[in-house]
C-alpha positions as a Markdown table, in Angstrom:
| # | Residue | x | y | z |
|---|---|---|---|---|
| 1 | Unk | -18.2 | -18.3 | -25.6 |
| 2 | Unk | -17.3 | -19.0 | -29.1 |
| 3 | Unk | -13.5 | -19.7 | -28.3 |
| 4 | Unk | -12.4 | -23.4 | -27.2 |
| 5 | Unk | -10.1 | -21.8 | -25.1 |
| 6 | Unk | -8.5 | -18.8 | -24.1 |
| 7 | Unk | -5.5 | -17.7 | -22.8 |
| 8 | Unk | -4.8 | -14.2 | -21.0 |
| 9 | Unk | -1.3 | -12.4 | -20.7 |
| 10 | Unk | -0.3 | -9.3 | -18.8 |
| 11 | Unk | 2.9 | -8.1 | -16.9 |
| 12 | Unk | 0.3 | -6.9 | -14.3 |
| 13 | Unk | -0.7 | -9.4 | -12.0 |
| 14 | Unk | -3.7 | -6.9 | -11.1 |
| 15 | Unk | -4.8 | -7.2 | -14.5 |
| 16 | Unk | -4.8 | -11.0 | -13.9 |
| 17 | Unk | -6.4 | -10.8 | -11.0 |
| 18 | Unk | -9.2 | -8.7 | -12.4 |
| 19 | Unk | -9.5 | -10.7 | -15.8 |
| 20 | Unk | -9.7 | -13.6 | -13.6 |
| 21 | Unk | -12.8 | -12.1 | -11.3 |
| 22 | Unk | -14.6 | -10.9 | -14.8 |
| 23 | Unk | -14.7 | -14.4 | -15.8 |
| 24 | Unk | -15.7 | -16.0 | -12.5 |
| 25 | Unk | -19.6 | -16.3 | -13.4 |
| 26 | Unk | -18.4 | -18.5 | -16.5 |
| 27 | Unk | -16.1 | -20.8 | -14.4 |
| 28 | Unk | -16.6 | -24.3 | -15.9 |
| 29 | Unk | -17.9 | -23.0 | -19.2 |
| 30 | Unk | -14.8 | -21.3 | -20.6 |
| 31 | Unk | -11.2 | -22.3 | -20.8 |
| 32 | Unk | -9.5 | -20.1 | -19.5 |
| 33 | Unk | -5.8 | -19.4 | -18.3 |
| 34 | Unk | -4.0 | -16.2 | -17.7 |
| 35 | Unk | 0.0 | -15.7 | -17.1 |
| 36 | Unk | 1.8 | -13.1 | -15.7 |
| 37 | Unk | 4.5 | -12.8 | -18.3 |
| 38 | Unk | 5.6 | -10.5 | -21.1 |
| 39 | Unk | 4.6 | -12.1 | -24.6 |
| 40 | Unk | 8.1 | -13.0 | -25.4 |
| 41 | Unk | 8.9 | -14.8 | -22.6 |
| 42 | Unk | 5.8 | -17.0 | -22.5 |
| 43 | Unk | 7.2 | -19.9 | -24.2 |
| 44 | Unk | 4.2 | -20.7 | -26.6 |
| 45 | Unk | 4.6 | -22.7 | -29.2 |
| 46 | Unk | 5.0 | -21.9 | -33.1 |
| 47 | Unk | 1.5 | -21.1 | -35.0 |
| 48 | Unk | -0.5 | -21.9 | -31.3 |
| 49 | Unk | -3.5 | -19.5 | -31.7 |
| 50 | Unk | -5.9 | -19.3 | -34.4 |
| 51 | Unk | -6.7 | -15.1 | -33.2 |
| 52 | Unk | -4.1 | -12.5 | -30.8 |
| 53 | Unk | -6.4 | -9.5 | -29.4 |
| 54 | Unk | -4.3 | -6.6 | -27.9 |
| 55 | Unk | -5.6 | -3.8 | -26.4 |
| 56 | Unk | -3.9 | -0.3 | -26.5 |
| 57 | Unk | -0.5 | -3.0 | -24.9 |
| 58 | Unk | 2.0 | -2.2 | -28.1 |
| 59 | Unk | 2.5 | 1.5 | -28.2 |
| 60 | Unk | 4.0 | 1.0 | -23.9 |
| 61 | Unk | 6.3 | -1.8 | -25.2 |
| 62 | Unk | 9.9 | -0.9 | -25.7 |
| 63 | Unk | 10.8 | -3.5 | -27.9 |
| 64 | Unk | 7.4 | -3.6 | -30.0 |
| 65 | Unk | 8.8 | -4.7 | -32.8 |
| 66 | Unk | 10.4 | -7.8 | -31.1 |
| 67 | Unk | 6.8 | -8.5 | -29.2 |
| 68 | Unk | 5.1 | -8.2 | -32.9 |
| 69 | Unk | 7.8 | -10.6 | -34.3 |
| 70 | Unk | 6.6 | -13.4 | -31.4 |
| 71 | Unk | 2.9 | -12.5 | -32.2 |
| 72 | Unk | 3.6 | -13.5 | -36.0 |
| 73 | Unk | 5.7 | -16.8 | -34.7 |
| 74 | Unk | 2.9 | -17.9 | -32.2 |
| 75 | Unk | 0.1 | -17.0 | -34.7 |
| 76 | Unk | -1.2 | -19.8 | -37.2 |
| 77 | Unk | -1.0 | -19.6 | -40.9 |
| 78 | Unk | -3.7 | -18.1 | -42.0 |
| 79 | Unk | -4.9 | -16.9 | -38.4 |
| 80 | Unk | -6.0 | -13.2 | -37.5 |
| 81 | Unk | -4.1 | -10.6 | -35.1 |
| 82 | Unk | -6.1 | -7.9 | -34.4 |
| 83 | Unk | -5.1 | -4.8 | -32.1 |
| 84 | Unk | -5.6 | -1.4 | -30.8 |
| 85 | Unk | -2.9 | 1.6 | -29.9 |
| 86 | Unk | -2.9 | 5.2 | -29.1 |
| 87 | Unk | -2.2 | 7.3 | -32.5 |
| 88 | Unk | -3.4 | 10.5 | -30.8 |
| 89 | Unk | -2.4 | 11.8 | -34.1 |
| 90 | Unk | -5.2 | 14.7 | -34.0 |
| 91 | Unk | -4.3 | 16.2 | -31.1 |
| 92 | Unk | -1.7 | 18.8 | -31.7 |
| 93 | Unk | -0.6 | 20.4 | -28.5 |
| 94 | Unk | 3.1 | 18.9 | -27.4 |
| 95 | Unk | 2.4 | 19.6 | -24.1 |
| 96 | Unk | -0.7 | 17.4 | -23.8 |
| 97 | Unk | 0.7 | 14.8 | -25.5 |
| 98 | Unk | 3.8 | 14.9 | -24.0 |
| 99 | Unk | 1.6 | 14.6 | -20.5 |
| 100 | Unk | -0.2 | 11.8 | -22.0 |
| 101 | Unk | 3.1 | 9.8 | -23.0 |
| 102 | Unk | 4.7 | 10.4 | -19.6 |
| 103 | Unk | 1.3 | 9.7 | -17.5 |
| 104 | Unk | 0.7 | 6.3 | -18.8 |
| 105 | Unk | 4.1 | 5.4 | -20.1 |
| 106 | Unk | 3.8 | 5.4 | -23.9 |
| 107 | Unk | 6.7 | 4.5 | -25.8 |
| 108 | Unk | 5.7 | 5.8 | -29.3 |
| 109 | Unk | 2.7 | 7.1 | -30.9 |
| 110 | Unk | 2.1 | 5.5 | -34.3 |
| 111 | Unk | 0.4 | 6.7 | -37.3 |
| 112 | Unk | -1.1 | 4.1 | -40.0 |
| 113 | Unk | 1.5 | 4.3 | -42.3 |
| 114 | Unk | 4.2 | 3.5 | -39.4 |
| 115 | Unk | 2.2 | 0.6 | -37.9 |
| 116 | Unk | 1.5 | -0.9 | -41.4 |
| 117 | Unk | 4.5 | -0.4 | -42.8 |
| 118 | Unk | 6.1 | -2.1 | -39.5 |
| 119 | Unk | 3.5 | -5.1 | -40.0 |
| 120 | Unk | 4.2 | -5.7 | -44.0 |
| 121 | Unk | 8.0 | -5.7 | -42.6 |
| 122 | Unk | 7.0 | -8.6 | -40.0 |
| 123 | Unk | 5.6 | -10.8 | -42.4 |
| 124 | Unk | 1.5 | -9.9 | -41.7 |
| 125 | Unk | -1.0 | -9.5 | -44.7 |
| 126 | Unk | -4.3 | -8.3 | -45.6 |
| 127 | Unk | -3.8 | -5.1 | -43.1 |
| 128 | Unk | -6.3 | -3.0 | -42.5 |
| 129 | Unk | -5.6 | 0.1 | -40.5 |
| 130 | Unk | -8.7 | 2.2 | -39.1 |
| 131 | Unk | -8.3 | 5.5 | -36.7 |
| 132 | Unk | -11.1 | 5.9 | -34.6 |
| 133 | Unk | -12.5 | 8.5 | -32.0 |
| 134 | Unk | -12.0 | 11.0 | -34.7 |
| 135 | Unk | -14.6 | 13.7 | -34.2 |
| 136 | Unk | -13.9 | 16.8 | -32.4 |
| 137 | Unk | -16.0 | 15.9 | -29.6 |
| 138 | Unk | -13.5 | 12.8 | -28.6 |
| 139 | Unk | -10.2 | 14.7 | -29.5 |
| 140 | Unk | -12.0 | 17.5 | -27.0 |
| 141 | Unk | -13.1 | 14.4 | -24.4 |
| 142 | Unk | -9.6 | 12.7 | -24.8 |
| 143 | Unk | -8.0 | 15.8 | -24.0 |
| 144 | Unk | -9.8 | 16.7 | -20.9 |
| 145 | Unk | -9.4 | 13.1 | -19.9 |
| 146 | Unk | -5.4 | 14.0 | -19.9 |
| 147 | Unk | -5.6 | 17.3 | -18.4 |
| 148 | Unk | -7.6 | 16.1 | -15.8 |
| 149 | Unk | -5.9 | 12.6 | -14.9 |
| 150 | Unk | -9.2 | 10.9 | -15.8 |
| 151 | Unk | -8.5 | 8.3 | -17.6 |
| 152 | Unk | -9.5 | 4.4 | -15.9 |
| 153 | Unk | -7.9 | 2.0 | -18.8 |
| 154 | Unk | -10.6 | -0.7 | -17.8 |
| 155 | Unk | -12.9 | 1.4 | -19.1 |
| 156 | Unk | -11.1 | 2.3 | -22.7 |
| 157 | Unk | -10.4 | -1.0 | -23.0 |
| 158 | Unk | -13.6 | -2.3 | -22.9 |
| 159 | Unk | -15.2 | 0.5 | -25.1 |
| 160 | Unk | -12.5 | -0.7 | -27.5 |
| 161 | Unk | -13.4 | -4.5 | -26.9 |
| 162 | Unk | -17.0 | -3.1 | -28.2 |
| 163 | Unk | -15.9 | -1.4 | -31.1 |
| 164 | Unk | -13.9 | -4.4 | -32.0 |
| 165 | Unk | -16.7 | -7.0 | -32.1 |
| 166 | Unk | -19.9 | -4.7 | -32.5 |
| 167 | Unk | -18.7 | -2.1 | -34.7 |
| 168 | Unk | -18.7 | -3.3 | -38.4 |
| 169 | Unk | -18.1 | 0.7 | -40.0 |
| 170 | Unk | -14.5 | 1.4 | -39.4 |
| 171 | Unk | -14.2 | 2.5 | -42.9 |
| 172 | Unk | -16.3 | 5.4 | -42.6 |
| 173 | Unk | -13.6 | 7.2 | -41.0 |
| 174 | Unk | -11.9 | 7.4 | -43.4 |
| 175 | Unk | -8.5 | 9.1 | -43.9 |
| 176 | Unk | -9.3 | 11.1 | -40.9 |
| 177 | Unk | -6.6 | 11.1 | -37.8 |
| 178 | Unk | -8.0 | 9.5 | -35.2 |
| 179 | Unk | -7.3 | 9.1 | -31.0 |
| 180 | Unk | -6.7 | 5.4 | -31.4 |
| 181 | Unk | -5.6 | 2.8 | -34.4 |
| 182 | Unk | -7.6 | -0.4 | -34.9 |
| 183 | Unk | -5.7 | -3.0 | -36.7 |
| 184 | Unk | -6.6 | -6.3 | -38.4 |
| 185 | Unk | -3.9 | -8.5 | -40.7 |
| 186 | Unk | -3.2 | -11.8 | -40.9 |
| 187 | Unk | -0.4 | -14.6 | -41.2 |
């Protein structure tokens, strides 16, 4: 409700579809288009958005680093990125994650120091880097999640969407290894 407009990319068209039904009841009062495309071959212009949101999307990307690049080209001097990926950096077992990575098709894990290092490289400033879910209890729930194939992304992703707007402590983690990164940096 605060943006002017907002535009919606995935190479799922389900996820389309089913961004598309969550923002039916606002039809008319938000702008709003989605495109089935991968980020690079969008075709948006240089410094378009004011803000890029992505939600646990990077770490599944092959060419992340080429996808970051087009996030910093598209991104307005000055404007914010902020995202989320899987660190799973206090969970241990190589099996599990190994299970996790092939289950859901993650490409690389990243710790803080990888992701900023990879940002400073890109051209983004002002990084801040927070892991999350770092208590026992989650590492313990995230776990069982993968043993047990429960894991519904709609539902991570919009606890994460929550944490993201709601949740004003990140530092309080922290050094503490965490199941997932938040990210925020600038152009």
């Amino acid at each position: 409700k605060l943006c002017k407009k907002i535009i919606g990319i995935d190479v799922n068209e389900v996820a389309i579809k089913f961004a598309r039904h969550l923002l039916d009841p606002l039809k008319g009062k938000i702008d709003c288009e989605f495109y089935c495309t991968k980020l690079e071959d969008a075709g948006f212009k240089e410094e378009e958005f004011d803000k890029i949101f992505s939600f646990c999307v990077i770490e599944h990307i092959p060419n992340y680093e080429e996808v970051l690049k087009e996030a910093y080209r598209i991104l307005k001097c000055g404007g914010q990125m902020i995202l989320s990926l899987d660190s799973l950096e206090n969970i241990n077992d190589q099996v599990i994650l190994s299970k996790h990575k092939r289950d859901h098709n993650v490409q690389k894990y990243f710790t803080p120091k990888e992701i900023v290092l990879l940002l400073e490289s890109i051209g983004f400033k002002d990084i801040q880097c927070y892991p999350i879910f770092t208590s026992t209890f989650a590492k313990n729930l995230f776990i069982k999640g993968i043993k047990d194939n429960q894991f519904k992304h709609k539902y991570f992703s919009s606890l994460l969407l929550y944490i993201f707007l709601y949740y004003q402590e990140w530092r309080s983690a922290g050094n503490l290894a965490g199941i997932f990164l938040v990210v925020k940096c600038r152009k």
